[in-house]
C-alpha positions in Angstrom: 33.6 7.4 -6.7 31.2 10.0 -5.8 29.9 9.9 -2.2 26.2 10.2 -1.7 25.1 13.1 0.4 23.7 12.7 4.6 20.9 11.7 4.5 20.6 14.3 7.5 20.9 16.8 4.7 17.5 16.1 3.4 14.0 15.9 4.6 11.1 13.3 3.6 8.8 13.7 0.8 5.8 12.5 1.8 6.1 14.0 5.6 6.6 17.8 3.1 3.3 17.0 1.2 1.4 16.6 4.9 2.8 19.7 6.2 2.0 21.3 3.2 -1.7 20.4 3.3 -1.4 21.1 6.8 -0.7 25.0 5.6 -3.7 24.9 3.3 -6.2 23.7 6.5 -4.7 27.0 8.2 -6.4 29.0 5.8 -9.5 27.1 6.3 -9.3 28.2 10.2 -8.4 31.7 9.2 -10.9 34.1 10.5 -9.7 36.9 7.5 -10.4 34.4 4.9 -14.0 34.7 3.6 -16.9 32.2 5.2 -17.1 29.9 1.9 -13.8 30.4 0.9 -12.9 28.6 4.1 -14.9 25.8 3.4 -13.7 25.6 -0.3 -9.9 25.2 1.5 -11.5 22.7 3.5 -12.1 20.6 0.6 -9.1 21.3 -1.3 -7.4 19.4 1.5 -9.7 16.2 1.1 -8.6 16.6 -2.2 -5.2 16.5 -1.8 -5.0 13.9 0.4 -7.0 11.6 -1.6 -4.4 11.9 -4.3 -1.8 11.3 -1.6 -3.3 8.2 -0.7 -3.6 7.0 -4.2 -0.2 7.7 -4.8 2.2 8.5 -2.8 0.7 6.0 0.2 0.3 3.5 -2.1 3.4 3.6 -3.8 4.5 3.2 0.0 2.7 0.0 0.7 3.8 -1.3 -2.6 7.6 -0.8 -2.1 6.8 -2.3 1.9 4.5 -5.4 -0.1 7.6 -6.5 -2.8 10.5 -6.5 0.4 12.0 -3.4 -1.0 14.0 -1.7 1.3 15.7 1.2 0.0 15.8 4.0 1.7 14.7 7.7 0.4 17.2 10.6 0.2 16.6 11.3 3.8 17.8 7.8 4.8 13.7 6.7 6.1 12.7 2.7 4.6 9.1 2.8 3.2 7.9 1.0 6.6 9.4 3.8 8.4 8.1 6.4 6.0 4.3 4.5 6.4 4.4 4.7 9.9 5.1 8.2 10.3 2.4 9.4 7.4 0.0 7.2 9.6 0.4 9.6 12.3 0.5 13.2 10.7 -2.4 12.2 8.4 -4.9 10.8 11.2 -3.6 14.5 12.7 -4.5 15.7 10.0 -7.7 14.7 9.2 -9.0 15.0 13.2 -8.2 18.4 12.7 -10.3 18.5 9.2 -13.5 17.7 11.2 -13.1 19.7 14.2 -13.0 22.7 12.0 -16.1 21.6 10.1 -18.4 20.4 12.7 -17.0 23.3 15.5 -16.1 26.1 13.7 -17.3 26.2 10.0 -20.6 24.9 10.4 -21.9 27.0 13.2 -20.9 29.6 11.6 -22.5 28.8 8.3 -25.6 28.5 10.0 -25.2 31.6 11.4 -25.0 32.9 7.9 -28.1 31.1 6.5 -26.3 28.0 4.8 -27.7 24.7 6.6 -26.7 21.3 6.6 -30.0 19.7 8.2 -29.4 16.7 9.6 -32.5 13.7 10.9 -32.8 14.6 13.8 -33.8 18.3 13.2 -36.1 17.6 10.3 -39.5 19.4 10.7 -42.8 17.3 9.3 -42.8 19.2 6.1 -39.5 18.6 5.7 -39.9 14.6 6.6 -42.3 14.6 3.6 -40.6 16.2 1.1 -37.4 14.2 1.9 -39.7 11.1 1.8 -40.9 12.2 -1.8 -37.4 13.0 -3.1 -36.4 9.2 -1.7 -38.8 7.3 -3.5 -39.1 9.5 -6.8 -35.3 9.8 -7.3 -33.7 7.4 -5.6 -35.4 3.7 -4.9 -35.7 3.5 -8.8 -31.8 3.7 -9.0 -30.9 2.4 -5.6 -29.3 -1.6 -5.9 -29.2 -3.3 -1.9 -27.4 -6.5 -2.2 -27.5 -8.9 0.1 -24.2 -11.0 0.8 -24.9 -14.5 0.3 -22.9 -17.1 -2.1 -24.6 -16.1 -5.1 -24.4 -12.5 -4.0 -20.7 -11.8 -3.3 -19.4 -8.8 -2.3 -19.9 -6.1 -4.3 -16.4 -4.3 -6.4 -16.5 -0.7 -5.2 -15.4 1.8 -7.1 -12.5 3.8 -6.1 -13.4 6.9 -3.6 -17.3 6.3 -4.6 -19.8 6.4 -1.2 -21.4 3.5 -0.4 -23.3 2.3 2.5 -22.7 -1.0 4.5 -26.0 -2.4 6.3 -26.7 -5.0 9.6 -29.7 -6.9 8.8 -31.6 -9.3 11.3 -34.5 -11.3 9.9 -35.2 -13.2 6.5 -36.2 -12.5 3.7 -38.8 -13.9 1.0 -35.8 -16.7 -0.4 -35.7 -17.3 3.5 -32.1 -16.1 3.2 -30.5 -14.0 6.3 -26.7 -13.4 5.7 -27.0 -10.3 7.7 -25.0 -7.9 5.8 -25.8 -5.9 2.6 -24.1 -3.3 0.5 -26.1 -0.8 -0.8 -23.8 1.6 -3.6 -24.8 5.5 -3.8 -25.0 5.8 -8.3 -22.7 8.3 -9.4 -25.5 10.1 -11.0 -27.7 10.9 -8.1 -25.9 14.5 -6.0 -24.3 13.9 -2.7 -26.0 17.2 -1.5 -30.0 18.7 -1.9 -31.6 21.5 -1.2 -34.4 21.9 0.4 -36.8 23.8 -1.7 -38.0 27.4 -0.3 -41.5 26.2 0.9 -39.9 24.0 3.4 -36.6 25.1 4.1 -35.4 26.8 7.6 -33.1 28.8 6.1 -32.0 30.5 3.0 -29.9 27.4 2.0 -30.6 24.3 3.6 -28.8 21.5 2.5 -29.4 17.7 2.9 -27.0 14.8 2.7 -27.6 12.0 0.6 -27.1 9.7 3.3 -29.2 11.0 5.3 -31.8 10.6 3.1 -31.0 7.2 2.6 -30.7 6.6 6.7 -34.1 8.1 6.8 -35.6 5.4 4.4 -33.5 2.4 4.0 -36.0 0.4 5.5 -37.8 0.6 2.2 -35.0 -1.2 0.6 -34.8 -4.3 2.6 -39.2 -5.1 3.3 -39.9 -7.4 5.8 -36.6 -7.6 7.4 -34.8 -5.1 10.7 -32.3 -2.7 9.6 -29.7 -2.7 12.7 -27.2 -0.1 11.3 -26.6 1.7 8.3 -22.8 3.3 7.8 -21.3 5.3 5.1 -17.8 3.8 3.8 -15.5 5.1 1.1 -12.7 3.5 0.2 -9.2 4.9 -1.6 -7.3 2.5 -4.0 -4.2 2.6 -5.7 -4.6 5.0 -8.7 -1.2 5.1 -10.2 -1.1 3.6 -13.5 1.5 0.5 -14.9 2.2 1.0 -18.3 5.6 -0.9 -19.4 6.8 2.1 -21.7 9.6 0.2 -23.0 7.4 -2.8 -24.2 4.5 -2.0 -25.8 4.0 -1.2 -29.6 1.0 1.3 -28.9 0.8 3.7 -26.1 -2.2 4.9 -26.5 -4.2 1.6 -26.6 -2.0 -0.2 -23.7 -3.0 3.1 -21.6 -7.0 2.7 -22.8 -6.5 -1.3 -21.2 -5.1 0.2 -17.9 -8.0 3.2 -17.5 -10.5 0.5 -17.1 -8.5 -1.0 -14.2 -7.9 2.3 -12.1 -11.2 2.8 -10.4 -10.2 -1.3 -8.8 -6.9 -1.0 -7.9 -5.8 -2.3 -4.5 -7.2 -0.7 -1.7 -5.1 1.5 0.7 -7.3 3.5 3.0 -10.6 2.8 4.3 -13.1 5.4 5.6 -15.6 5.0 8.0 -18.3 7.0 9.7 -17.5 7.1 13.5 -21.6 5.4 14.5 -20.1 2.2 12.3 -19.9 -0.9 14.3 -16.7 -2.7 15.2 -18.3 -6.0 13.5 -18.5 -4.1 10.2 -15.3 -2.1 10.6 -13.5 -5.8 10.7 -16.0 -7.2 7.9 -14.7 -4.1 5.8 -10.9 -4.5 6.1 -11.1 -8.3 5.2 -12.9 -7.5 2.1 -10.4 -5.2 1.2 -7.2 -6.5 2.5 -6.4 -3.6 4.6 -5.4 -3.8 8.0 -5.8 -1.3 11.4 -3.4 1.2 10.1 -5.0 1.6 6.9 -8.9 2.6 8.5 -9.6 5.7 8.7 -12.7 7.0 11.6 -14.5 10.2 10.7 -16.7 12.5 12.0 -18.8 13.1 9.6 -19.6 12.5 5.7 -16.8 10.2 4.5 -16.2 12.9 1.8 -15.4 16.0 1.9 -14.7 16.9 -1.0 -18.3 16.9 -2.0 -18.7 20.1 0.3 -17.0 21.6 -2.9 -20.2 22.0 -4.9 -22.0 24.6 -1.7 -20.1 28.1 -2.4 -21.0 27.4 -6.2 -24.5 27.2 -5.0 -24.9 30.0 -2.2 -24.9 33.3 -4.0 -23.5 35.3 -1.0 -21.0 37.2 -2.2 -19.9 38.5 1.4 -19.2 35.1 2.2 -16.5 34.6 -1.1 -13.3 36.6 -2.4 -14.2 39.2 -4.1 -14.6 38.9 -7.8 -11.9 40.3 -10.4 -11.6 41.0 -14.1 -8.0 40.2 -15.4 -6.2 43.0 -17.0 -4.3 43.4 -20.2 -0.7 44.5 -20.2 -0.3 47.6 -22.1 0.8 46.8 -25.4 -2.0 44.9 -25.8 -4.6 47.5 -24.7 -6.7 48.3 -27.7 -4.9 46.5 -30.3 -5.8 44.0 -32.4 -2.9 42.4 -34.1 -1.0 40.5 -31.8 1.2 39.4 -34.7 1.5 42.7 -35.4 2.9 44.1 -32.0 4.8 40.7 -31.0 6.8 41.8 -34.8 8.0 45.1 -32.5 8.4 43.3 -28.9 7.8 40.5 -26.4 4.7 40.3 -24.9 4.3 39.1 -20.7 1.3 37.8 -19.8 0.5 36.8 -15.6 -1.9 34.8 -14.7 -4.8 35.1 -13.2 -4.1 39.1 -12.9 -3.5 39.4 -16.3 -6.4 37.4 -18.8 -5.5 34.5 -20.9 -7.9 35.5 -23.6 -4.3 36.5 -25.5 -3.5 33.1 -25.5 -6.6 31.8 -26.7 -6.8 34.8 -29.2 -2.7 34.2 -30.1 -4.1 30.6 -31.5 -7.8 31.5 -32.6 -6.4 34.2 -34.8 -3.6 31.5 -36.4 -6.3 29.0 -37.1 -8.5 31.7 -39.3 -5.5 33.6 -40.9 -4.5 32.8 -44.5 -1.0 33.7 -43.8 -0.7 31.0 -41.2 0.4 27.8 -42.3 1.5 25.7 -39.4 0.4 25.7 -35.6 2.7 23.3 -33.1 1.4 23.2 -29.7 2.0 20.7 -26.1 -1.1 19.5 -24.4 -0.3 18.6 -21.2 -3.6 19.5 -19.0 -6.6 21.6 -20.9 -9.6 19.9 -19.4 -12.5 17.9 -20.7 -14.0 20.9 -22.9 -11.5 23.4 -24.2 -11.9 25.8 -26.3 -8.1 26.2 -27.3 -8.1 22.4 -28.2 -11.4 23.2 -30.6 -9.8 26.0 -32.3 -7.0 23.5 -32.8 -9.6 21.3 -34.3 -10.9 23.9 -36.2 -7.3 24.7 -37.8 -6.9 21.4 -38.9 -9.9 21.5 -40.8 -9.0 24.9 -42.2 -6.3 23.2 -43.9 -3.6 24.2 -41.7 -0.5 21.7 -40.5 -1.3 21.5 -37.0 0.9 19.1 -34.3 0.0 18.7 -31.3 1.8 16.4 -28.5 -0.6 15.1 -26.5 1.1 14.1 -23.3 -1.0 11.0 -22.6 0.5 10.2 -19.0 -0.9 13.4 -17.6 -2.2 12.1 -14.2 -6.0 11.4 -13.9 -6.0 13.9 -17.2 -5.6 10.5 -19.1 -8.8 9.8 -20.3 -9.6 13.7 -21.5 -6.2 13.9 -23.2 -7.1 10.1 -25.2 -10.2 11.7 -26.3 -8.9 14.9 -27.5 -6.2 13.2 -29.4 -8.5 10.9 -31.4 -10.3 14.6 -32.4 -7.7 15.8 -33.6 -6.3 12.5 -35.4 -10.0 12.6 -37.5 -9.6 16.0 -38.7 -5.9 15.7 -40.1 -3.7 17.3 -37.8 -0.2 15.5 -36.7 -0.8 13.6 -33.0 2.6 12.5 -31.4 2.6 11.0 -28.0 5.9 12.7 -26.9 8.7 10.4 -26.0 8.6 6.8 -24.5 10.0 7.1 -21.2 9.5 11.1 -20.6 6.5 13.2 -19.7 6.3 15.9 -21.9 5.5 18.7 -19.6 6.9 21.4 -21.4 4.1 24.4 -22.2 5.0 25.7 -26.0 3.1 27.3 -29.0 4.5 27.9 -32.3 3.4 29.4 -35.2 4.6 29.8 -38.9 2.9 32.7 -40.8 3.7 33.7 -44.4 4.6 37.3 -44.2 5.2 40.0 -47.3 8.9 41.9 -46.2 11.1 44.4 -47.8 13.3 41.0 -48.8 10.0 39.2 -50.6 7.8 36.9 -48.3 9.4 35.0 -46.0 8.4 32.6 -43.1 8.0 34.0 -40.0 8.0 32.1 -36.7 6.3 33.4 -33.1 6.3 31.4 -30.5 4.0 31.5 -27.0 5.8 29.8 -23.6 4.6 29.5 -20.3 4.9 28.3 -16.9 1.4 27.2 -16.7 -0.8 24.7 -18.7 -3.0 25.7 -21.8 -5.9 25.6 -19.4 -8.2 28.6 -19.5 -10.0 27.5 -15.8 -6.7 26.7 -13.8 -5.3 30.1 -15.4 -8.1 32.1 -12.9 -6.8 30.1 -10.4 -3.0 29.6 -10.6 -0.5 32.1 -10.7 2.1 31.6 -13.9 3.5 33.8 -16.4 3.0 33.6 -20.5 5.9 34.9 -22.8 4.5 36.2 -26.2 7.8 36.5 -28.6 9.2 36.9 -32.1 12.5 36.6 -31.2 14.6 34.5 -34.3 16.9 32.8 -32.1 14.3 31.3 -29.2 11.8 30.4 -32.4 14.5 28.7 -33.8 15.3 27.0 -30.1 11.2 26.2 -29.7 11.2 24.9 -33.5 14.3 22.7 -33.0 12.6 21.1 -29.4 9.5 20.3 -31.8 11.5 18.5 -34.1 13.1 16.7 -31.3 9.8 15.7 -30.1 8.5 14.5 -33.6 11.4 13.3 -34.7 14.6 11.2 -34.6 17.8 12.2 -34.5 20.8 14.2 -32.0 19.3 16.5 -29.9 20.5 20.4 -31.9 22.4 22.5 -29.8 20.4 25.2 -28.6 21.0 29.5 -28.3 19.0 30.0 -25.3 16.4 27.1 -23.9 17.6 25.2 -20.9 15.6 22.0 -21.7 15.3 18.5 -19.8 15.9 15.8 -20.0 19.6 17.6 -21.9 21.1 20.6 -20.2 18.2 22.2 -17.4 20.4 20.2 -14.6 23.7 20.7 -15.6 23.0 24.8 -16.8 21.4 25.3 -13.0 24.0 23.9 -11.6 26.2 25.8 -13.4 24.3 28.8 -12.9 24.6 28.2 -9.0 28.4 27.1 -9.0 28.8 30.8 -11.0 27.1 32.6 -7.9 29.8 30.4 -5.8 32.6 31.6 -7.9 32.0 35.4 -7.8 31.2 35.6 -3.8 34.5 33.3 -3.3 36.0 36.3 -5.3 34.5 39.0 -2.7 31.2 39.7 -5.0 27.8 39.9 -3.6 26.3 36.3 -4.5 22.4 36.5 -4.7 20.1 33.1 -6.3 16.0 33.7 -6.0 14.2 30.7 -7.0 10.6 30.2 -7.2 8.8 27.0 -7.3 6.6 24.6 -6.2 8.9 21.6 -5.0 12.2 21.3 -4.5 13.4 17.7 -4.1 16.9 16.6 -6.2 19.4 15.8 -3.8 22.4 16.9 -6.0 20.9 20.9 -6.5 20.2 20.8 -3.0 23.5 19.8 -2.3 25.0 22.7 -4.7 22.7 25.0 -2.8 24.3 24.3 0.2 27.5 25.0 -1.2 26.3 27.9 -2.0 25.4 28.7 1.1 28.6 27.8 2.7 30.2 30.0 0.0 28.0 33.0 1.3 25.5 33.3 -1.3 22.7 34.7 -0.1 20.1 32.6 -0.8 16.1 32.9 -1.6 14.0 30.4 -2.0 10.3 30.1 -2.7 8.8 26.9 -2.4 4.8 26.8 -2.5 5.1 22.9 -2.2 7.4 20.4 -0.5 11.0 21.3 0.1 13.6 18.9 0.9 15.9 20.9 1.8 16.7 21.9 5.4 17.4 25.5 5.9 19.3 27.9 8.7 21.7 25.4 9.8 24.9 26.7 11.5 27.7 26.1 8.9 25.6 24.0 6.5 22.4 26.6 5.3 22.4 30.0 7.2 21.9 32.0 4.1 19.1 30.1 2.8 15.7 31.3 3.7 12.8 29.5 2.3 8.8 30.7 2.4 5.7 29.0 1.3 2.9 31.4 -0.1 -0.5 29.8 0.2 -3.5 32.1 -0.6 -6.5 32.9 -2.5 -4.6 31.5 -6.0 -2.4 28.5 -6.0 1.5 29.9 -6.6 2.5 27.8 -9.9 5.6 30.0 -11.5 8.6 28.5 -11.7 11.4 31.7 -11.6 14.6 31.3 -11.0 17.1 34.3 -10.5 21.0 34.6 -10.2 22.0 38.1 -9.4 25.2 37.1 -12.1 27.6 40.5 -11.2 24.8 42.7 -11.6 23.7 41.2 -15.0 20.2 39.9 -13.1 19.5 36.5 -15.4 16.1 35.8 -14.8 14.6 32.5 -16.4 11.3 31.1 -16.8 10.3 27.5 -16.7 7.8 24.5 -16.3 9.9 22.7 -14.2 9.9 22.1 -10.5 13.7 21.4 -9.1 12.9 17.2 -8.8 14.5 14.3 -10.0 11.6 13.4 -12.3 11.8 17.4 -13.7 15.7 17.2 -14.8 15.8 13.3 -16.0 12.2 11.9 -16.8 10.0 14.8 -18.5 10.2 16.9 -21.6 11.0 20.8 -19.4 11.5 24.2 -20.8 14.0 26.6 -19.1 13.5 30.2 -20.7 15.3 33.6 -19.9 13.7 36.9 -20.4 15.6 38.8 -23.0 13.8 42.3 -22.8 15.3 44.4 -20.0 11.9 45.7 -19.2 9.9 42.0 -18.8 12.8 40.8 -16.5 12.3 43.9 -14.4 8.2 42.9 -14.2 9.4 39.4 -13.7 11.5 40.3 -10.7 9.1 43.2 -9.3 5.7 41.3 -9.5 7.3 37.4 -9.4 10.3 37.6 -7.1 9.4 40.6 -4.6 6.5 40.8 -3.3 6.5 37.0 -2.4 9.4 38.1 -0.1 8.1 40.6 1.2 4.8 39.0 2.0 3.9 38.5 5.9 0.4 38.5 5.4 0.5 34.9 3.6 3.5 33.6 4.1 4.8 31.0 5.7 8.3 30.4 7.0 10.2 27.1 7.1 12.5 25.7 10.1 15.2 23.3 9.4 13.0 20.6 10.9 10.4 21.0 8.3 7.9 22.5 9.7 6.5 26.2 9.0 5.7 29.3 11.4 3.1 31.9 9.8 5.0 35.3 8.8 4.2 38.6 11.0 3.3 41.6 10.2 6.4 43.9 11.3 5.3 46.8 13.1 1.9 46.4 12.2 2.0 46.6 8.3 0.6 44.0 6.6 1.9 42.8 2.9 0.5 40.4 0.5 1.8 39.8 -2.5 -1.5 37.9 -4.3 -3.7 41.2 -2.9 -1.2 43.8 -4.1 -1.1 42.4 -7.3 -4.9 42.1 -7.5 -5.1 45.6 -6.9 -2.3 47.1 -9.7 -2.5 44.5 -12.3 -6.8 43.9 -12.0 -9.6 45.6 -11.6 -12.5 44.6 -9.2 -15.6 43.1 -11.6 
C-alpha cells in the first residue's frame, strides 16, 4: 500500500491564493508603477478576493457546515483552514484601504483626479448633485421599510445596497425603524462632475454619497438616523449532479438563476455603520462575527475599475503598444500557404492575435475549406471569432464547436453562444460529463489540388491561452500555427474523442488529460532522475500558474534529492515548499507579477541535451491531470523551441525587476537588482517583440 506523503511537505491552498494577491497589492504600492495603473491593481485585488470568497471560502464553510473533517494535503481541517484565511484576509484588506485613502488618493488629487466627498462639496456643486439625485435616481430608487408585509429584501450577490435607522412614522402610522434601500444595477457607482462645476479636471462622485446627501427625500415626514453602505458575498459555486441529469445545458440554465442568492459568506460594512445594524445584518444573513467584514471606505472596490478608462492621462498609465508579427507572417497573406512550409509561434500580447482570428476568418470564406473544429472555453460576451464561426456555419461549412459550459461565471455567455451556433447548423457538443474541457484547439480541413490529385489537408492552431481576443492583450501565452500530419492527426483523433464514443486512440505526440499528461510528466521528471543518478547534468524548467498535485510535487522532490537542478515558475499558488536541506535545495521557484498577467504553461527537461520543450493548457493540479479535457504539446521545429526557451523560460529567470522569490514557508521576498542592473522580462520583451503605438 502506497503511503501518503507529510503533510509537512505541502503548503495550503487557500493561504497560496492570499499571498498571492498579497503580491498583486505590492504593485499597487509600487512607486515605478504608473499612478492609474496602481489603482487598476488595487482593484484587481477586490477582484480576486471576491471570487475567493465565493469559492474557495465558501467551499470552506460548506465542508465546516456538513461535519466534514478531512484534512487538505498539508494536513489543515477546513475549521483550521477558515480560521487562518480569517486573519490574512482582514490583513489583507486593512492594507487595501490604507493604500487607497493614504497613498493613492492623495496622490490622485495631486494629479487632477478627485473623489469629492459631502463634506467638500461647493454650492454649485450641491445643486447639481441635487439635480442628478432627483432626475436619475428617485425615479428608480425602491426604500422599503421592514414591517410584516415588508420582509426583508433578497440582495443580490456582491450588489451595493444601503441599510437605513429611521425614527418617526409614517402616513400607514407604521415605524419599524429599519429600511433597505437597493442601489439598481443600471444607475453607475461613480459620476463626474461636469466641467462647469468641477474642482478639478476629473472629479468624481460616489453614488452613495449622493444618496447620503438626499435620502431624506426617500423616507418624507420621518428622521433618517443613519444611512450605511453594505455588500454582501454569497456562495457562487454552482451544483450541477453531472452524473444525473439528461440535459446539461438546461439543468445549468435552472442553477444560473440561483447563483446571485446563494448562501451568504462575507458581509461588508462601511466603518460609520452602527453596531445595532451590524448585528441586524448578520441575522439576516446567517453569518456570524468572523464572516463581517469593516471597511474604510466604499464597500467595493472594484468599481474604482472604471476611472483609468475614463481619465485620459496617459502619464498616469503604461504606455501603449502595438503587437508585432513574427516574421514569416510579415507581409503575407496566405497563412495556409506558409503554415504548408513551417510552423508558425505566435506570443501573446507581444505578438497580435489577429492571426488567429484571421487563421479562422479566412477558413470560414474559403471554398476549399470544408470543416472548422474548434474548443470554446472563455471568449467573452461579444466575440468576433465565435461570429465568424457563426458565419461558417451559414456558409455551408461543418463547423463543431465544444462549448465548455462549466467555464466559471463564463456560464451564461458560453449558453448563449451555443444556442447561436445550434440555429445556424453547426455541431454543439458539451464536452464530457464529468471533465472540463479546457483544452485550446482549432482545426481545419481544406480541399487542396497536389502533385498526387486533391487531397485533404488538415492545419491545426493550439494554444496556451483562451480564444479571447481582450485577455490576449493582457495575458501572456503562446499560439502554435502547424501543418504537421502527425499532431493534425493527434488534434483530429482528441476531437473525435470529444464527439464521440469509443477507446481513447493512441496518440504520436499530444500529452492529453484526463489519459497520459500525469503519467508522461512524471515520466519526463523520473528521466531527469535517471540521467543525473548516472552523473549527467539533470535540468527541469517549468512554467505555470499553480502547482498543487501532491504526487508531481513529491516526484519533484525526488528530483531534487537526486540533484536535478530544478526551475520553477509559478505566477500563482505553489504548494510546494522549496530550499529545504535534504528535501528541496535545488528547487528554486519565482512568481512574476507585472504589467500582463503570466498565463503560459512551459515545461522543459534538459533530456541529455535533447532540450524537450512542451506547451500546454494545463496548470500542474489535481483537477488539470484527472477532471478536465488538457493539451500537452511539444515544439517540433528546432527554431520555435529555441524562441520558446529564450523569450518563455529565460528572461522570467533572469528577472529581478518583477520577480518575486518564494521561502519554504510560503511567503515571497521581492528580487534585487544585482549590482545595480535591473531586468524585466515583460519590458524586454515589449521592447524586441512590439513596438510602442
Amino acid at each position: 500500500m502506497k503511503r501518503s506523503p507529510p503533510p509537512a511537505h505541502f503548503l495550503n491552498r487557500e493561504l497560496g491564493l492570499l499571498e498571492f494577491n498579497r503580491r498583486v497589492l505590492a504593485q499597487a504600492a509600487e512607486e515605478g508603477v504608473p499612478l492609474l495603473e496602481r489603482l487598476r491593481f488595487l482593484t484587481i485585488v477586490s477582484s480576486n478576493l471576491d471570487e475567493f470568497f465565493e469559492i474557495r471560502v465558501a467551499g470552506l464553510k460548506e465542508q465546516i457546515k456538513l461535519g466534514l473533517h478531512d484534512p487538505g494535503p498539508d494536513g489543515r481541517s477546513a475549521s483550521d483552514v477558515f480560521g487562518a484565511v480569517n486573519l490574512e484576509a482582514r490583513a489583507l484588506v486593512a492594507e487595501q484601504y490604507q493604500l487607497l485613502n493614504t497613498v493613492i488618493l492623495p496622490a490622485l488629487e495631486k494629479e487632477g483626479v478627485r473623489f469629492s466627498r459631502r463634506h467638500v462639496w461647493s454650492t454649485a456643486q450641491r445643486h447639481w448633485v441635487r439635480d442628478y439625485f432627483m432626475r436619475e435616481m428617485l425615479p428608480v430608487l425602491t426604500p422599503i421599510g421592514l414591517d410584516p408585509a415588508h420582509p426583508f429584501p433578497k440582495v443580490l450577490n456582491k450588489s451595493l445596497n444601503f441599510a437605513l435607522e429611521l425614527e418617526g412614522r409614517d402616513a400607514f402610522g407604521r415605524n419599524s425603524g429599519i429600511a433597505i434601500v437597493q442601489a439598481p444595477r443600471i444607475l453607475p457607482r461613480l459620476i463626474r462632475l461636469p466641467a462647469e462645476v468641477a474642482s478639478v479636471e476629473y472629479d468624481f462622485v460616489f453614488l452613495s454619497s449622493i444618496l447620503h446627501a438626499h435620502v431624506d427625500e426617500l423616507f418624507s415626514g420621518m428622521k433618517v438616523l443613519g444611512c450605511y453602505q453594505f455588500r454582501l458575498t454569497r456562495n457562487s459555486d454552482l451544483y450541477v449532479e453531472e452524473e444525473e441529469i439528461g440535459d446539461l445545458r438546461k439543468a445549468l440554465q435552472g442553477e444560473l438563476l440561483h447563483r446571485h442568492f446563494g448562501d451568504g459568506v462575507r458581509l461588508e460594512v462601511a466603518d460609520n455603520c452602527s453596531e445595532r445594524l451590524v448585528e441586524f445584518l448578520l441575522q439576516q444573513f446567517g453569518l456570524e462575527r468572523e464572516d463581517l467584514y469593516v471597511v474604510d471606505g466604499p464597500v467595493n472596490l472594484y468599481r474604482l475599475r472604471e476611472v483609468p478608462d475614463q481619465v485620459d492621462r496617459p502619464a498616469l498609465k503604461y504606455p501603449p503598444f502595438q503587437p508585432g508579427l513574427p516574421g514569416p507572417l510579415v507581409g503575407r497573406a496566405d497563412l495556409f500557404e506558409v503554415l504548408a512550409r513551417q510552423d508558425v509561434l505566435l506570443h501573446h500580447p507581444y505578438q497580435s492575435f489577429a492571426p488567429v482570428i484571421n487563421f479562422l476568418r479566412t477558413a470560414a470564406t474559403d471554398p476549399q475549406v470544408i470543416a472548422i473544429k474548434q474548443t470554446v472555453y472563455r471568449t467573452g460576451t461579444d466575440s468576433e471569432l465565435m461570429e465568424i464561426l457563426i458565419d461558417a456555419a451559414r456558409r455551408g461549412k461543418e463547423v463543431t464547436v465544444i462549448v465548455e459550459l462549466l467555464a466559471r461565471f463564463d456560464e451564461e455567455a458560453n449558453l448563449n453562444w451555443a444556442e447561436r451556433l445550434e440555429e445556424v447548423g453547426a455541431h454543439v457538443v458539451y464536452g464530457v460529463v464529468g471533465h472540463k474541457t479546457h483544452a485550446k484547439m482549432a482545426l481545419v480541413v481544406r480541399r487542396e489540388e497536389t502533385e498526387q490529385g486533391r487531397l485533404l489537408k488538415r492545419y491545426v492552431h493550439l494554444a496556451t491561452g483562451n480564444y479571447h481576443p481582450r485577455t490576449a492583450r493582457l495575458y501572456t501565452d503562446f499560439g502554435l500555427f502547424t501543418a504537421n500530419e502527425e499532431i493534425c492527426a493527434d488534434v483530429n483523433e482528441v476531437f473525435q474523442q470529444l464527439t464521440g464514443l469509443g477507446r481513447a486512440g493512441k496518440l504520436r505526440h499530444l500529452w492529453v488529460s484526463p489519459f497520459t499528461m500525469h503519467k508522461r510528466i512524471v515520466a519526463a521528471i523520473r528521466n531527469e532522475v535517471k540521467l543525473a543518478a548516472n552523473g549527467k547534468k539533470g535540468h527541469i524548467i517549468a512554467k505555470m500558474n499553480s502547482l498543487l498535485e501532491p504526487a508531481i510535487i513529491e516526484e519533484l522532490y525526488v528530483a531534487s534529492i537526486a540533484g536535478v537542478r530544478l526551475d520553477l515558475i509559478v505566477r500563482g499558488v505553489c504548494g510546494l515548499k522549496p530550499g529545504i536541506k535534504g528535501l528541496s535545495e535545488n528547487i528554486r521557484v519565482c512568481s512574476i507579477i507585472g504589467r500582463f498577467l503570466e498565463h503560459h504553461r512551459i515545461f522543459y527537461f534538459a533530456n541529455d541535451g535533447a532540450e524537450d520543450v512542451y506547451l500546454s493548457s494545463a496548470d500542474w493540479m489535481e483537477r488539470n491531470f484527472f477532471r478536465r479535457i488538457e493539451l500537452c504539446f511539444p515544439l517540433l521545429d528546432p527554431s520555435l523551441k529555441r524562441r520558446v526557451i529564450r523569450e518563455g523560460l529565460l528572461p522570467c529567470l533572469a528577472d529581478n525587476g518583477q520577480s518575486w522569490e518564494m521561502k519554504a514557508d510560503g511567503t515571497y521576498e521581492r528580487a534585487a537588482p544585482r549590482r545595480g542592473r535591473r531586468r524585466s522580462a515583460q519590458e524586454e520583451l515589449l521592447f524586441t517583440l512590439a513596438t510602442p503605438s
